[in-house]
C-alpha positions as CSV (number, residue, x, y, z in Angstrom):
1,X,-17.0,-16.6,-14.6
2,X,-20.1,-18.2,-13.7
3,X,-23.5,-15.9,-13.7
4,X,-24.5,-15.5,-10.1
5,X,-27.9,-15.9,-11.4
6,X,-28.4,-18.8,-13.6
7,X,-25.4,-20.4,-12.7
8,X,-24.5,-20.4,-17.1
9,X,-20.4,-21.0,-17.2
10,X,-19.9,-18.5,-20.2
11,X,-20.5,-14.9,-19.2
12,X,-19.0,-11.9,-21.5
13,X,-16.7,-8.9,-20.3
14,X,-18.7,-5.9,-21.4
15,X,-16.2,-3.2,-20.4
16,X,-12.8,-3.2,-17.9
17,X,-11.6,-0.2,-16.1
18,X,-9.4,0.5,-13.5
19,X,-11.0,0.6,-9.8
20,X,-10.9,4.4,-8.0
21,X,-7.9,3.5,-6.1
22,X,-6.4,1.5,-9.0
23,X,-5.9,-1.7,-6.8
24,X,-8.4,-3.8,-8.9
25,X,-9.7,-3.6,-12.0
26,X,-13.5,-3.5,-12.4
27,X,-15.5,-5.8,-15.0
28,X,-19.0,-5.6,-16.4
29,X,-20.1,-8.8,-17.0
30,X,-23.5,-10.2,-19.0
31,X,-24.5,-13.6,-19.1
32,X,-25.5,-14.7,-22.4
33,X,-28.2,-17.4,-21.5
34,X,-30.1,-15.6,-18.9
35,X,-29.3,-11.7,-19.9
36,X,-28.2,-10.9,-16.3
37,X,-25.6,-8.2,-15.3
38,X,-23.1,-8.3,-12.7
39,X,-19.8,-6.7,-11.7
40,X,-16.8,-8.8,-11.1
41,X,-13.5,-7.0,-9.2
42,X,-10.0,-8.6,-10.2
43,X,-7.7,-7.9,-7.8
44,X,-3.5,-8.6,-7.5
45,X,-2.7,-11.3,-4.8
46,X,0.8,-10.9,-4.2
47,X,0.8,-14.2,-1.4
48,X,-1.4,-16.6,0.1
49,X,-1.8,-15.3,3.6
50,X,-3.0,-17.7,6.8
51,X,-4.7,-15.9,9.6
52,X,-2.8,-17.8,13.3
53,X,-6.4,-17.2,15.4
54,X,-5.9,-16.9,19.1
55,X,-7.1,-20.3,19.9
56,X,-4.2,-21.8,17.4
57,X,-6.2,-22.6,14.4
58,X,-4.9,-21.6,11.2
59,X,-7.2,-20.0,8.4
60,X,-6.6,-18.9,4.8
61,X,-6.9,-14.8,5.1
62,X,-10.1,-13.5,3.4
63,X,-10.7,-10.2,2.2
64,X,-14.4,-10.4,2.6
65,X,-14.7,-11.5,6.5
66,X,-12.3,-7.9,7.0
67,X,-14.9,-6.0,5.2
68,X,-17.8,-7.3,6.8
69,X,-15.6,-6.8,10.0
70,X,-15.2,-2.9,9.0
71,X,-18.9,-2.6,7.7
72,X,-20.3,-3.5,10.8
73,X,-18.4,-0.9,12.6
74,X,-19.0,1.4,10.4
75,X,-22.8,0.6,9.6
76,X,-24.8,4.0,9.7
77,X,-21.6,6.6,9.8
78,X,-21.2,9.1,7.5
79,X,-18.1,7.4,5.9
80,X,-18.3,7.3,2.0
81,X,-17.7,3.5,0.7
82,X,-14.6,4.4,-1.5
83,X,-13.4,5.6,1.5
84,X,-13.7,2.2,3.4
85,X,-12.4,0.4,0.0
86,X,-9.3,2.4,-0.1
87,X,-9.1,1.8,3.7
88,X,-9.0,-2.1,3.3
89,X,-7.0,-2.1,0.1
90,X,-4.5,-0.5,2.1
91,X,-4.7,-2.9,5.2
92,X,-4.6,-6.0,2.6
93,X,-1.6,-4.6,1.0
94,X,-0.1,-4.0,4.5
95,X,-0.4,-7.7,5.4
96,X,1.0,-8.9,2.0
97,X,4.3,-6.4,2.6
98,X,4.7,-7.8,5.9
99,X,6.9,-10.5,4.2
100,X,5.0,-13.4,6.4
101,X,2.9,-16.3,5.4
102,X,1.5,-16.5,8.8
103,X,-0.4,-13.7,10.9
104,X,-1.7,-13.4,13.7
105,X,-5.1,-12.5,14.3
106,X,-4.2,-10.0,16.9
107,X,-2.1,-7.7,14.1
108,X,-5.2,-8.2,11.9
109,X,-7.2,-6.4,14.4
110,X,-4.8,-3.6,15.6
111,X,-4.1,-2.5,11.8
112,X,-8.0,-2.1,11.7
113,X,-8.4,-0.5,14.9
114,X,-5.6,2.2,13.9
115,X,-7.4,2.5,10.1
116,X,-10.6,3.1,11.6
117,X,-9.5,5.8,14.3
118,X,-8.3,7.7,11.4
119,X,-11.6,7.6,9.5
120,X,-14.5,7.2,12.2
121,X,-13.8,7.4,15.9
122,X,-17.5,6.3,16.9
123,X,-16.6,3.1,14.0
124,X,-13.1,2.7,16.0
125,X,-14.8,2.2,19.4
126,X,-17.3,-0.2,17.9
127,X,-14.4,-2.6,16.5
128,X,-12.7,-2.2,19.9
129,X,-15.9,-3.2,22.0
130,X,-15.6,-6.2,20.8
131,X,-12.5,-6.8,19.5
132,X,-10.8,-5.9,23.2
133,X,-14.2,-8.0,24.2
134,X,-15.6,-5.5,26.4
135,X,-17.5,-6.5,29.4
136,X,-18.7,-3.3,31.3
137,X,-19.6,0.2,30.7
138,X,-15.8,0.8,32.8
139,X,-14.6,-0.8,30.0
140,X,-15.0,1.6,27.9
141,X,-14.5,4.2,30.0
142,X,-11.4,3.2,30.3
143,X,-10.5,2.4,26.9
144,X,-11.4,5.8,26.0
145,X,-8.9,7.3,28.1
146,X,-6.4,5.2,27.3
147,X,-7.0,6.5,23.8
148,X,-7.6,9.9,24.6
149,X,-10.7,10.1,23.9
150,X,-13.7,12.1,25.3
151,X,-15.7,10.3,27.2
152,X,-18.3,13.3,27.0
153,X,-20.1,14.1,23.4
């Protein structure tokens, strides 16, 4: 593993654990040459997924482009991290039991629109602005009756 610091090719494993939700397994890492410290995650990829966008393209599926998806929604709620972790582990390991290679974008989205309901309506209706690509203010009114939501506070 290279050190994110120095960019030295032989870093050691200090310690290995289990993650919280036991989906990865968490290493301490210390680079010999620069004495740095990172954390490395090591997690089980059971198939390599390609994300079918709307426009046709084809894209390898990456983990990290769902959570900055979900940590923008969810930037300044009240939603502890392992929370959100568990809540993409569990989205990732939806995908991968779908049996497909290929998925579309649009299944992407609506598994993270229903996880996020479930933890953080205000985070739900942030994803849905723009992943429905709201326009207008009657967009959203609309969408939050179509959701049952309170429109009022």
């Amino acid at each position: 593993m290279r050190c994110p610091f120095c960019g030295n090719l032989d870093t050691q494993v200090k310690d290995s654990r289990p993650s919280e939700d036991g989906a990865a397994i968490r290493r301490r890492r210390s680079c010999p040459q620069c004495g740095g410290r990172f954390t490395t995650f090591e997690r089980v990829q059971l198939r390599e997924l390609m994300v079918l966008k709307r426009s046709g393209r084809r894209l390898p599926f990456e983990r990290q482009k769902l959570e900055r998806s979900i940590s923008i929604a969810l930037r300044k709620r009240p939603v502890d991290a392992d929370r959100v972790d568990q809540m993409i582990s569990g989205i990732v390991r939806q995908l991968e039991s779908l049996g497909e290679t290929e998925i579309k974008s649009s299944v992407i989205g609506e598994m993270v629109m229903k996880a996020l309901k479930g933890v953080d309506e205000i985070a739900f209706v942030r994803y849905a602005s723009v992943y429905r690509d709201f326009r207008e203010t009657q967009d959203f009114a609309d969408f939050l009756a179509s959701e049952g939501l309170s429109e009022e506070g």
